[in-house]
TIVO-366421 format. One line per 2 residues: number of its first residue (from 1); for each residue x, y, z of N, C-alpha, C. Coordinates in Angstrom, 3 decimals, padded with zeros to 6 digits. Layout:
<atoms>
NUM = X:Y:Z:X:Y:Z:X:Y:Z  ...
</atoms>
This chain:
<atoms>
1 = 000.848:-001.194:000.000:000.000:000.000:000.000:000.883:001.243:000.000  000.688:002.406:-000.700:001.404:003.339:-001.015:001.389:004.389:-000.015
3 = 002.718:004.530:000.494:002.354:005.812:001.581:001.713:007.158:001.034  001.090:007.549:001.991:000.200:008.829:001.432:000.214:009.989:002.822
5 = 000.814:011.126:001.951:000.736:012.438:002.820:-000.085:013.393:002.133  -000.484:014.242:003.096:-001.427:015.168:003.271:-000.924:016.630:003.214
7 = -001.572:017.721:002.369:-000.340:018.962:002.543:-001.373:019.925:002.320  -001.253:021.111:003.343:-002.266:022.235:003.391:-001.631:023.488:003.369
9 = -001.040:023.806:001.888:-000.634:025.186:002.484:-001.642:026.376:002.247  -001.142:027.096:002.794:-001.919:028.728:003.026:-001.083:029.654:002.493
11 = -002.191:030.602:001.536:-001.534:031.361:000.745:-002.340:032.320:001.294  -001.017:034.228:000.648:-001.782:035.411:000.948:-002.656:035.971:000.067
13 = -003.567:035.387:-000.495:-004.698:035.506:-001.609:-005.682:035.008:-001.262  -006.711:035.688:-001.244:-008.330:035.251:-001.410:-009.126:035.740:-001.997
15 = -008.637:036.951:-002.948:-009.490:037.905:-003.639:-009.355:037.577:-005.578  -008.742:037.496:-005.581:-008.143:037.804:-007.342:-008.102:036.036:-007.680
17 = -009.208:035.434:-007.958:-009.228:034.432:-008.764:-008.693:033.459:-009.761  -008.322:034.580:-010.204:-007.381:034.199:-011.470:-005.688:033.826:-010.854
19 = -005.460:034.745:-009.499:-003.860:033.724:-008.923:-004.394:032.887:-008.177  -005.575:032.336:-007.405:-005.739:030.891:-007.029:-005.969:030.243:-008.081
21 = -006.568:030.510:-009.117:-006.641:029.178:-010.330:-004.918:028.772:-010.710  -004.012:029.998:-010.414:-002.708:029.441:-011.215:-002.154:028.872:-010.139
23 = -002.090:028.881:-009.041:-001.468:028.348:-007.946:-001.887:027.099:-007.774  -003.554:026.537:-007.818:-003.849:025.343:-007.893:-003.656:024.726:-009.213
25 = -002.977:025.237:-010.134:-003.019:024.880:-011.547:-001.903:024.015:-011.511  -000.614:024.870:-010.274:000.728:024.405:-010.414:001.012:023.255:-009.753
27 = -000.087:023.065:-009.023:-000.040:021.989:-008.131:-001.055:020.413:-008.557  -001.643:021.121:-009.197:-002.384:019.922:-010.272:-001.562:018.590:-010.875
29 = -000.177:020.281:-011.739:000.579:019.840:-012.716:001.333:018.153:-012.380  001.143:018.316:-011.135:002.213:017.299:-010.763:001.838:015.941:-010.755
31 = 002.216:014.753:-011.462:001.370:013.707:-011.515:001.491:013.073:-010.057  000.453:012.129:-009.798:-000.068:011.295:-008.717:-000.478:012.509:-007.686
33 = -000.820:013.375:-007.937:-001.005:014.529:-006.454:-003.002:014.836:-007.113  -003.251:014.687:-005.697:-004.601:014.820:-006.149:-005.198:016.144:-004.980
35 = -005.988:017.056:-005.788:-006.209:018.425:-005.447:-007.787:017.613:-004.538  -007.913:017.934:-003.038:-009.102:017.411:-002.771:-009.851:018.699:-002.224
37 = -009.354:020.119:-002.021:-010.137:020.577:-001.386:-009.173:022.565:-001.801  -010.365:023.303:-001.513:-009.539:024.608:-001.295:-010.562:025.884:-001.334
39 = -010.205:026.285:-000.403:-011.337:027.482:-000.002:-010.654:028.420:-000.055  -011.579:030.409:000.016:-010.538:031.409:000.021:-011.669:032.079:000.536
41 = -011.092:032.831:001.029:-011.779:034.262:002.340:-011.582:035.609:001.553  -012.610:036.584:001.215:-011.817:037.714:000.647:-011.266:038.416:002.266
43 = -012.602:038.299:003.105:-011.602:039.237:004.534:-010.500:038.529:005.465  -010.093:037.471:005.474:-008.834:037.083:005.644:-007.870:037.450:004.243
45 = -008.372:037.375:003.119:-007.247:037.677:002.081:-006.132:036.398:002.093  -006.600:034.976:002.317:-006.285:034.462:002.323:-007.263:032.968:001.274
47 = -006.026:031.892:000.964:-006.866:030.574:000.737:-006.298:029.227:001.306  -007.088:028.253:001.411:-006.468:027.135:002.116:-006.989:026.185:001.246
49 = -005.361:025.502:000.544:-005.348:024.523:-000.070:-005.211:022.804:000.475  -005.939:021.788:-000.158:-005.672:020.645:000.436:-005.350:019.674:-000.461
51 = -003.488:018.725:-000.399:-004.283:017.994:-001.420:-003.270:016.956:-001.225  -003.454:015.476:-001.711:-002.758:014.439:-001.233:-001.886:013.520:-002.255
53 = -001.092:012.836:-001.687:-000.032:012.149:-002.451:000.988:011.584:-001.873  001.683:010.461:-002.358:002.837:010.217:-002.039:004.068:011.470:-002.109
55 = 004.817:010.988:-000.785:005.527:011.727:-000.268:006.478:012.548:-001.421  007.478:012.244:-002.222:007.720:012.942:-003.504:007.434:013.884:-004.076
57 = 005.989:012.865:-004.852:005.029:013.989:-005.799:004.600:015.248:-004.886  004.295:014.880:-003.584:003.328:015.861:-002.555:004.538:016.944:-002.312
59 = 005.576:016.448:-002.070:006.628:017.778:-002.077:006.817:018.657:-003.367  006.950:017.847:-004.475:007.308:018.894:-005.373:005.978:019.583:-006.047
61 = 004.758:018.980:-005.390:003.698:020.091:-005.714:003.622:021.032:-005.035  003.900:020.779:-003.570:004.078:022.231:-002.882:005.363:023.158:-003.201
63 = 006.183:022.400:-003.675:007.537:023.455:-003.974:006.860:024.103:-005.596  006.039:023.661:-006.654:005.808:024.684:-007.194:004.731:025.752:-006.985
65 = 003.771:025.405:-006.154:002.769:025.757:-005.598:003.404:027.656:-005.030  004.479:027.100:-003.977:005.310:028.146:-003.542:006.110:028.997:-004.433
67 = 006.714:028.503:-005.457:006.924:028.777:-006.597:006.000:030.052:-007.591  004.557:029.484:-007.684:003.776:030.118:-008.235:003.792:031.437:-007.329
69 = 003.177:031.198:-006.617:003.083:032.293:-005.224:003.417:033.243:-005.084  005.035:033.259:-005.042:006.153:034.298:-005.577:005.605:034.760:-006.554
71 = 005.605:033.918:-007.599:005.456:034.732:-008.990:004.584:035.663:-008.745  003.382:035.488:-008.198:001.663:036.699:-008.194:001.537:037.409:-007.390
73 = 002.257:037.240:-006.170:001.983:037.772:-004.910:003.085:038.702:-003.927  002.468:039.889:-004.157:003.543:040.882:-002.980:003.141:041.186:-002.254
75 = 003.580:040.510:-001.039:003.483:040.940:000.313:003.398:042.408:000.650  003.970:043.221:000.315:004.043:044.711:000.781:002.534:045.518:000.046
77 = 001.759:044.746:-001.371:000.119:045.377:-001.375:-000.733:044.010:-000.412  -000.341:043.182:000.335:-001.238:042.500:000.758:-001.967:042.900:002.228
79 = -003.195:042.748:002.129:-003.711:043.609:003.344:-005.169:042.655:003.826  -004.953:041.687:005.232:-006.144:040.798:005.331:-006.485:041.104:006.769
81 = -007.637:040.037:007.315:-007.534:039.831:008.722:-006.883:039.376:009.483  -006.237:038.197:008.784:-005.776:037.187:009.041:-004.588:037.246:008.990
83 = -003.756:036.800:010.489:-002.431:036.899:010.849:-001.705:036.279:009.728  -000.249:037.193:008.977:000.213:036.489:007.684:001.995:036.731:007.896
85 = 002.910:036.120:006.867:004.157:036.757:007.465:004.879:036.341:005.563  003.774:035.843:004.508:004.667:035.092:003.384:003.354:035.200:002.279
87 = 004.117:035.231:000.895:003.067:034.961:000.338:002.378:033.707:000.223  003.327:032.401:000.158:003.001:030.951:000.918:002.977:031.628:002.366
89 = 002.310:031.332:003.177:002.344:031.572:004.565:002.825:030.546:005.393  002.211:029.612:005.146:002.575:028.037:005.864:002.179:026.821:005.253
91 = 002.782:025.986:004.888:002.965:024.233:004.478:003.237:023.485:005.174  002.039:022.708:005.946:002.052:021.348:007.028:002.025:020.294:005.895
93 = 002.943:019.459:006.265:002.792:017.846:005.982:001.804:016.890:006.979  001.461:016.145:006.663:000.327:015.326:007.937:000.307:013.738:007.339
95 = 000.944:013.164:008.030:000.511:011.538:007.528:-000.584:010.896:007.636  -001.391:010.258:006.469:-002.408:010.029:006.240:-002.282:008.693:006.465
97 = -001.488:007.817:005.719:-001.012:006.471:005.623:-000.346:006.173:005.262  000.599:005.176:005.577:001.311:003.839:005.886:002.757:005.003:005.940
99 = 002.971:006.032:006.551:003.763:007.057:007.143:003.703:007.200:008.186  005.208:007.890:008.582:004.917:008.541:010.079:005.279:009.303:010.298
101 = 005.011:010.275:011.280:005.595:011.884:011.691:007.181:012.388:011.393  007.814:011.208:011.946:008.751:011.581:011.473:009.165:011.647:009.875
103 = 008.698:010.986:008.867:009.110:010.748:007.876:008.231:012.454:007.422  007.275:012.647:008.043:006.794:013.906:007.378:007.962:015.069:007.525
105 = 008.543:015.006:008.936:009.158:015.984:009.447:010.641:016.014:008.718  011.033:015.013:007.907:011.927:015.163:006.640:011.098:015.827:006.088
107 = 010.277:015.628:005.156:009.918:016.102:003.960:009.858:017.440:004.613  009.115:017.971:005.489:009.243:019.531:005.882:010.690:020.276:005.517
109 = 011.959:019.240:006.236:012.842:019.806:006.171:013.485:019.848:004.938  013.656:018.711:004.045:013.888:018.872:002.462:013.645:019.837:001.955
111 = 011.894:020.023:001.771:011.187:021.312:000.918:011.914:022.472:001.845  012.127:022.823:002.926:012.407:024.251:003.348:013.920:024.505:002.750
113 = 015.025:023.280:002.519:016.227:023.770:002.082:015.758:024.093:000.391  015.305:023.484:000.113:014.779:023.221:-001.488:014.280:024.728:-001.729
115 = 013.752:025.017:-000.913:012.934:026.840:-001.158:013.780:027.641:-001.168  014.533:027.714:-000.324:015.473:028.629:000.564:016.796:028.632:-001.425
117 = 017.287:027.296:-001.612:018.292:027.224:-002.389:017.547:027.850:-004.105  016.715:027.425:-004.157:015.664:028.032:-005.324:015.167:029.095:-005.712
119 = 014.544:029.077:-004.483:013.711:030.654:-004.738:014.222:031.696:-003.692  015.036:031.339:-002.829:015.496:032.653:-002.218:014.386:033.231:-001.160
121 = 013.553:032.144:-000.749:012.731:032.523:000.269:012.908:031.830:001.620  013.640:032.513:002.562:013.363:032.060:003.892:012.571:031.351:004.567
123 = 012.911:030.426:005.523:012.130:029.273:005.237:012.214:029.130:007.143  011.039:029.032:008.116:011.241:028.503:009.871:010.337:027.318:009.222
125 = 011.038:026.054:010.201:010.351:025.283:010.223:009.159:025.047:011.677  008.149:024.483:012.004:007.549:024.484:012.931:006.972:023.101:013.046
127 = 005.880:023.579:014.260:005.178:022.192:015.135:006.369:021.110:015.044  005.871:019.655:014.621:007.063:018.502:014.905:008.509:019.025:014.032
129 = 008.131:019.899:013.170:009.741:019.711:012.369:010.549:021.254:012.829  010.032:021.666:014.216:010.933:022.816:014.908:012.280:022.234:014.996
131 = 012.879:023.154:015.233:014.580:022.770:015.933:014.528:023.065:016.854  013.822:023.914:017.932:013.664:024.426:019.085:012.395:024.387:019.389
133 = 012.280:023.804:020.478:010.762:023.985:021.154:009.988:025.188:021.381  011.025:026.229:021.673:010.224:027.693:021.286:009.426:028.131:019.663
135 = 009.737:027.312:018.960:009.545:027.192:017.419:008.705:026.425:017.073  008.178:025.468:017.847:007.046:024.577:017.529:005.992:025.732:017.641
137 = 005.145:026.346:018.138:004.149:027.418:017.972:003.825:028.092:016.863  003.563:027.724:015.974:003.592:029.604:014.861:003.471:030.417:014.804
139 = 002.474:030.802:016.143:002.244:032.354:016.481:003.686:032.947:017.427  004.459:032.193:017.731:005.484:032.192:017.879:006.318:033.182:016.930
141 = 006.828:032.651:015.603:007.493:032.595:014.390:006.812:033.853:013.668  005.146:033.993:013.814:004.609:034.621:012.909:004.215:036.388:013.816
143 = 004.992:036.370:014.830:004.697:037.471:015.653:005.312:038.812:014.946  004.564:039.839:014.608:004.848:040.980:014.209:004.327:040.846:013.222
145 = 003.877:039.462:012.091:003.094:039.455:010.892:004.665:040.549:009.434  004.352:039.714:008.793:005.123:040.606:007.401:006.047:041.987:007.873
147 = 005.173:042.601:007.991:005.961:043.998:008.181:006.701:043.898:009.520  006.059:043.162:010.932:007.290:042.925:011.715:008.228:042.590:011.511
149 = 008.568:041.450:010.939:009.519:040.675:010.827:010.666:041.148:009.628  010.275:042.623:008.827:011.063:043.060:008.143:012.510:043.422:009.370
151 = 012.032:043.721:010.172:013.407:044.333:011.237:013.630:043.239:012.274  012.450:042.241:012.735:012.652:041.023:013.692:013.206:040.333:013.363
153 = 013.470:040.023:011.889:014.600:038.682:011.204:015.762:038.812:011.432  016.115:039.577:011.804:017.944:039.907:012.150:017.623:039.492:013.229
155 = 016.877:039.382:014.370:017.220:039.351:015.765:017.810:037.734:016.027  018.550:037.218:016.419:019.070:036.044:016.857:017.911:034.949:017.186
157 = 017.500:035.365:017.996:016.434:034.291:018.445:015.158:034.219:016.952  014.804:034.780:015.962:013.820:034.625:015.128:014.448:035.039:013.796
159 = 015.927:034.271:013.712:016.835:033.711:012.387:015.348:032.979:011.651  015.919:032.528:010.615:015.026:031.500:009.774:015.787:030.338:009.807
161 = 015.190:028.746:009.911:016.191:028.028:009.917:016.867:027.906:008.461  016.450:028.101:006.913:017.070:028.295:005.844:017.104:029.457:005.399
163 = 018.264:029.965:005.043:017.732:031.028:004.627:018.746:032.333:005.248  018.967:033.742:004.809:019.317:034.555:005.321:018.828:035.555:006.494
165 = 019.013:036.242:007.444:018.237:037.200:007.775:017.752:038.032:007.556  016.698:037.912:006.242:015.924:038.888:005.784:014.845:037.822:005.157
167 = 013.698:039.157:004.942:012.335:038.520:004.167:013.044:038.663:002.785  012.133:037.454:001.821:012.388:037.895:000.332:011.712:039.354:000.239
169 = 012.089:039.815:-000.559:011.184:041.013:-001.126:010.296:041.337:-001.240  009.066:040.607:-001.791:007.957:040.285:-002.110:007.733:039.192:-001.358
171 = 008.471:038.068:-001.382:007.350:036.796:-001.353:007.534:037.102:000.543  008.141:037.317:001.447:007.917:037.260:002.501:009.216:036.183:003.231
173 = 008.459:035.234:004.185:009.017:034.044:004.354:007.847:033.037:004.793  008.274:031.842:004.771:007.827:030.805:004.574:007.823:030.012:006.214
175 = 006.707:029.320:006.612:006.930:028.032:007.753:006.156:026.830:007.038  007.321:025.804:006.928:007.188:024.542:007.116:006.861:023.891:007.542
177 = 006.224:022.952:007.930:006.229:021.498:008.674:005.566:020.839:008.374  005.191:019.745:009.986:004.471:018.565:009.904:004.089:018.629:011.158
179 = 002.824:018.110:010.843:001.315:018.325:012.486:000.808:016.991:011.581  -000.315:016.842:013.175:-001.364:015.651:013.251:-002.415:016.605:012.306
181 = -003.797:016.131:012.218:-004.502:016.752:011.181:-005.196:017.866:012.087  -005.353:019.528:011.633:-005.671:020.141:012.300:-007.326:020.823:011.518
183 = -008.135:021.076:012.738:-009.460:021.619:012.084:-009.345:023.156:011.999  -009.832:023.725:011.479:-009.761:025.395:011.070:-010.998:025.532:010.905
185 = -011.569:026.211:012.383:-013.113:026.471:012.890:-013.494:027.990:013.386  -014.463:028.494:012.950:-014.308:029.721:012.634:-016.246:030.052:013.149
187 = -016.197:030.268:014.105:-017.415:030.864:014.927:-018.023:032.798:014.740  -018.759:032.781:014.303:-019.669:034.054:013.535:-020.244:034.498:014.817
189 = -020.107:036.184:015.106:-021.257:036.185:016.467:-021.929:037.236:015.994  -023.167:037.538:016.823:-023.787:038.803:016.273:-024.238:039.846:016.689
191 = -022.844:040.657:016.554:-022.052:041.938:016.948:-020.761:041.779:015.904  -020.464:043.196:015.988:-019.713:043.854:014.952:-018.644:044.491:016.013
193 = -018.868:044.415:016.909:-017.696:044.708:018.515:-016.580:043.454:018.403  -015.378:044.293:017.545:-014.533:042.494:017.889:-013.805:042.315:019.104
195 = -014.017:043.754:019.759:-013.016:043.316:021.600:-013.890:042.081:022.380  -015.069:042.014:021.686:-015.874:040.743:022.553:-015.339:039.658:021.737
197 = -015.128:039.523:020.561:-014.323:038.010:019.626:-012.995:038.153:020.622  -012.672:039.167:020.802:-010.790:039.013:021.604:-011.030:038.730:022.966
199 = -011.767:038.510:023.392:-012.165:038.456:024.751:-012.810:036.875:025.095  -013.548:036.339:024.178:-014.039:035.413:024.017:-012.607:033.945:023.323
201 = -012.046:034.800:022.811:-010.927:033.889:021.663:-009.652:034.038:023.331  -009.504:034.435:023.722:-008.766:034.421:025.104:-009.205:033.945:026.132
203 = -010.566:033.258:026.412:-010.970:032.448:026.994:-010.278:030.867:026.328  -010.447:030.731:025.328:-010.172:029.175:025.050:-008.902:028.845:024.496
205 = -008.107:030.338:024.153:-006.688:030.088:023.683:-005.911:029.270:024.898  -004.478:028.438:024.366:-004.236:027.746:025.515:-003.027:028.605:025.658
207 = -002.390:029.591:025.014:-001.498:030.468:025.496:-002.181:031.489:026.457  -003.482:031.649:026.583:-003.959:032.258:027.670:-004.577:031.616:028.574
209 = -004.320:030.418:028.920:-004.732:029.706:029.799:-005.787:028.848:029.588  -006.626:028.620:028.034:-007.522:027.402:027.347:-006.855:026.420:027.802
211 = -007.686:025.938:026.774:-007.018:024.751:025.965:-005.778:024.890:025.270  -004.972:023.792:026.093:-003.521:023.650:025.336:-003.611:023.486:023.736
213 = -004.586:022.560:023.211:-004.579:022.261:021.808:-005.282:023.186:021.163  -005.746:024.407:021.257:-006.599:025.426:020.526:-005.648:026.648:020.766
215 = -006.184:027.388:019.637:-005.157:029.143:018.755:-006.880:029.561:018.395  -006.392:030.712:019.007:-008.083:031.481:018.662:-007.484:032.571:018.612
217 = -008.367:033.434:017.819:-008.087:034.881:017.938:-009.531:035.654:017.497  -009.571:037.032:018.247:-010.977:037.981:017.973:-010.580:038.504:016.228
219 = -011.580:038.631:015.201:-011.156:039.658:013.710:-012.116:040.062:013.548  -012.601:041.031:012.653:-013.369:041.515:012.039:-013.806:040.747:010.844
221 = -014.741:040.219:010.342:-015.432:040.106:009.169:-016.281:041.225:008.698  -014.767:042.300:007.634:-015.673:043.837:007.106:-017.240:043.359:006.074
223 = -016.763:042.445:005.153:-017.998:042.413:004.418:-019.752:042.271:004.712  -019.118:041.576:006.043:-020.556:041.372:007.101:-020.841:042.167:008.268
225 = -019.516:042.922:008.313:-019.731:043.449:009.761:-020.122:043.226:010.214  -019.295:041.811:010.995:-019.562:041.166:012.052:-018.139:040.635:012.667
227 = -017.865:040.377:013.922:-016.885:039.659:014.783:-016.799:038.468:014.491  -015.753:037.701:014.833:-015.830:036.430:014.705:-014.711:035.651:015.543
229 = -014.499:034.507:016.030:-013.992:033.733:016.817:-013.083:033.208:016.291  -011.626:033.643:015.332:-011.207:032.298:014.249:-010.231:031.210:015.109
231 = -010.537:029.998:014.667:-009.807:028.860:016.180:-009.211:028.131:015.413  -007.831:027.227:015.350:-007.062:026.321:015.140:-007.409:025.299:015.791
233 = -007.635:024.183:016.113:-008.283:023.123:016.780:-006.948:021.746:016.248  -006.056:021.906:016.990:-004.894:021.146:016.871:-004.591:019.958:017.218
235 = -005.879:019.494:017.675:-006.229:017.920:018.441:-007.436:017.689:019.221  -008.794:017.648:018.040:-009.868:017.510:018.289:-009.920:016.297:018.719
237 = -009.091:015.231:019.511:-009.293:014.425:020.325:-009.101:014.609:021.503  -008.308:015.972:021.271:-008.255:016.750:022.883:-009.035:017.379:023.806
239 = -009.335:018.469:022.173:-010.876:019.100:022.790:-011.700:018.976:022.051  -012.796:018.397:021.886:-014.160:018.305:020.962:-014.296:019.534:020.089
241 = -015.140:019.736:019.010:-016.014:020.761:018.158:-017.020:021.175:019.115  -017.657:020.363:019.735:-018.892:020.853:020.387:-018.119:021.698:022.003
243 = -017.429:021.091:022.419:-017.064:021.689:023.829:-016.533:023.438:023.528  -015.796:023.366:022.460:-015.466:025.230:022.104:-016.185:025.526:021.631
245 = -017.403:024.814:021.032:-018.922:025.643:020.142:-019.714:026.074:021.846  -019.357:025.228:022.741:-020.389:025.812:023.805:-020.129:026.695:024.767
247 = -018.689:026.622:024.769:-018.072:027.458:026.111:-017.788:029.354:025.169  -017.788:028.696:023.628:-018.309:030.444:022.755:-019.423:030.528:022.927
249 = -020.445:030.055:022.652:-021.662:030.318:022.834:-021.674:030.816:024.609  -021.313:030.218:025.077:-022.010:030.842:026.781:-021.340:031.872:027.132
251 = -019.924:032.248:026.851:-018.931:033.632:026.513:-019.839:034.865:025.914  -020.342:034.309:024.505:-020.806:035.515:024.222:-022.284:035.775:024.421
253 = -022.741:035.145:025.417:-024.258:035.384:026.381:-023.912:036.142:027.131  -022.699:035.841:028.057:-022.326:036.845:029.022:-022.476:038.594:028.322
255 = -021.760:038.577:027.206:-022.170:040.131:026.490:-023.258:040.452:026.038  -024.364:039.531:025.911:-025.636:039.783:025.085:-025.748:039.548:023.622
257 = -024.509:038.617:023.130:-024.611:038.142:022.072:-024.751:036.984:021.362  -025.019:036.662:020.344:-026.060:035.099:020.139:-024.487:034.347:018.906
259 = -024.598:033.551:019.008:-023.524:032.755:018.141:-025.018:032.620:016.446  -024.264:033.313:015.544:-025.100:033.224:014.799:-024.650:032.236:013.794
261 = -023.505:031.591:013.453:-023.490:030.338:012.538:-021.839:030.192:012.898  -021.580:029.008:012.610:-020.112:028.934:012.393:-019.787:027.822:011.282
263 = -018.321:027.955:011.156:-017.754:027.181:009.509:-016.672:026.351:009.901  -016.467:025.518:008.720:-015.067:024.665:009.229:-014.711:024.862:007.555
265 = -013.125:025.213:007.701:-012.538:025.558:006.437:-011.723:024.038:006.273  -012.161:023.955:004.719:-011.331:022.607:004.059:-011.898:021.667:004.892
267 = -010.930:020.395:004.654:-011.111:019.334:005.632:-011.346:019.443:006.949  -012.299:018.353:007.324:-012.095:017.970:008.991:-012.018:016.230:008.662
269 = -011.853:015.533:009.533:-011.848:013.874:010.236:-013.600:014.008:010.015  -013.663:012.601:009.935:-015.089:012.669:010.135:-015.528:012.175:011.965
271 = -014.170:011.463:012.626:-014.740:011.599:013.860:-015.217:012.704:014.051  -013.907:013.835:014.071:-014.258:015.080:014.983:-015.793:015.370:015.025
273 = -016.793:015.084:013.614:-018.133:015.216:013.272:-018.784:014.087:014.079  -018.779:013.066:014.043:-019.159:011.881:014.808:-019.408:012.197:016.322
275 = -018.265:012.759:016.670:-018.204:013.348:017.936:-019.308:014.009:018.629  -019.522:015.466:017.709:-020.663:016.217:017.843:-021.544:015.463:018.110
277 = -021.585:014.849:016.932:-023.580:014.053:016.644:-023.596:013.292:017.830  -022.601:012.513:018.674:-023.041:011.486:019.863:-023.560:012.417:020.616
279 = -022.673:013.763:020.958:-023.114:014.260:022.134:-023.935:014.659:021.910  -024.524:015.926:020.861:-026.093:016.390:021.064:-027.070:015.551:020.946
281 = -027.097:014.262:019.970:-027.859:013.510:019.777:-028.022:012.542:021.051  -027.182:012.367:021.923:-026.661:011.552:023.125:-027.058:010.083:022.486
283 = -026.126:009.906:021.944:-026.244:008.695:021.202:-025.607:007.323:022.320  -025.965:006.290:022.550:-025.810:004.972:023.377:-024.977:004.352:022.476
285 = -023.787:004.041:022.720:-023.267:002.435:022.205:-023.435:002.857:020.401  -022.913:003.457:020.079:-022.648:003.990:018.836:-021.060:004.152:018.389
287 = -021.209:003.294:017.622:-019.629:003.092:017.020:-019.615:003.254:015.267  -018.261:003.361:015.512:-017.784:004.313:013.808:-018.148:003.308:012.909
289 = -018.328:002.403:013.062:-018.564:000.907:011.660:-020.446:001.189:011.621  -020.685:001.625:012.761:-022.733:002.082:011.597:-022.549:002.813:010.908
291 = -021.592:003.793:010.430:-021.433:004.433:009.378:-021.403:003.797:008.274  -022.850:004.303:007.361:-022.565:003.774:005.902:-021.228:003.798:005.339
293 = -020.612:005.058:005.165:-019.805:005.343:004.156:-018.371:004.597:004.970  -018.460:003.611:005.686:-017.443:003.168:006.517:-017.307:001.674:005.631
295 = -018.116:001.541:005.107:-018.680:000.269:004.512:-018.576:-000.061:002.823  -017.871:001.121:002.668:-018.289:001.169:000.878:-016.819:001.074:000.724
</atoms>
């Protein structure tokens, strides 16, 4: 059986159509790599690509992917909600099958020398393929966003591990790695006040004392004017979908505000969903094999 990895990078585009069609175009190109998923935000100004393959092919689709990127995208007109530091922003590897973390956490490190020697884009690696445990974080790495890190890259402690001390020009810099599979859950409230999303997103962050496995932060959604909750969910076996859908919801009661819908970008597991349905449904003695589609 053929090993198979998983690769999600995030680009600084969500508006202009025509550079996500060429970016997923470049990544198409590559035989055995199969494009399964990809969404784009115009108010993050961002998109999140998903797509799978043996370990190889799956690298050198993201190395042209990153490739493309450069080509369309300058960081210095890019302007989103969403915390950014590259025009690739970040590329996780994730083992799907008959792989393992570590073998991802090569491929992280391959593609980041491979970038760095190519294209001249600075490259931190993160989560399992850090060199330093202060470096596993990304909000870590990604602190000051683009324009910080024009003067923070010289500083010793936030070098790049490939790469010189400076951003490329345009394209920014780049984080690498390899993580378990992460959900990207994104809670809508209704209010247009985002100190209550920052207030609420600091309840369940685990750098503020959450949940260790959750990254939240308060943003604005301008097109709706509305707040919103955006959450990283880094081990929904840690913490459920439903347990941070309820402890937001009862957060933003305390202000007088109602959770008016929420989203999950790209992929999720279908436990993490399974999950939900036992608990609200309070399902008895329910296991993953009654699933039809478990069966086909």
């Amino acid at each position: 059986m053929a090993k198979i990895v998983q690769c999600v990078p995030n680009f600084s585009e969500g508006r202009r159509q025509e550079v996500i069609d060429q970016i997923l175009g470049a990544i198409t190109s590559v035989e055995g790599v199969k494009l399964v998923d990809y969404s784009s935000d115009a108010s993050h100004n961002r998109s999140v690509v998903t797509f799978l393959g043996e370990p190889q092919p799956a690298k050198q689709a993201a190395f042209k992917a990153i490739e493309k990127a450069k080509e369309l995208i300058n960081m210095d007109e890019h302007k989103g909600e969403h915390p950014r530091m590259g025009a690739t922003d970040v590329v996780p590897f994730i083992p799907i099958r008959e792989i393992t973390m570590e073998e991802c956490v090569e491929l992280a490190r391959e593609l980041g020398q491979e970038v760095w020697e190519k294209l001249q884009i600075p490259v931190y690696l993160y989560e399992k393929a850090a060199c330093a445990p202060e470096r596993q974080n990304l909000s870590n790495l990604r602190k000051g966003q683009y324009e910080g890190l024009k003067t923070a890259v010289a500083e010793p402690e936030r070098m790049p591990d490939f790469g010189e001390a400076k951003l490329h020009p345009t394209a920014g810099i780049t984080a690498i790695g390899a993580r378990p599979p992460l959900i990207a859950y994104n809670i809508n409230l209704g209010t247009n006040n985002v100190e209550i999303a920052k207030r609420i997103a600091n309840v369940i962050r685990g750098s503020k004392g959450g949940f260790p496995a959750v990254k939240a932060l308060g943003i604005k959604i301008e097109e709706r004017d509305m707040a919103q909750v955006t959450i990283n969910m880094c081990n929904f076996k840690e913490v459920s979908l439903f347990r941070v859908f309820e402890i937001v919801k009862n957060e933003a009661e305390r202000y007088g505000v109602n959770v008016i819908g929420s989203e999950i970008v790209g992929l999720t597991p279908m436990e993490a969903l399974i999950d939900v349905a036992d608990h609200y449904l309070r399902l008895e003695n329910f296991k993953m094999d009654q699933i039809l589609e478990t069966k086909l």
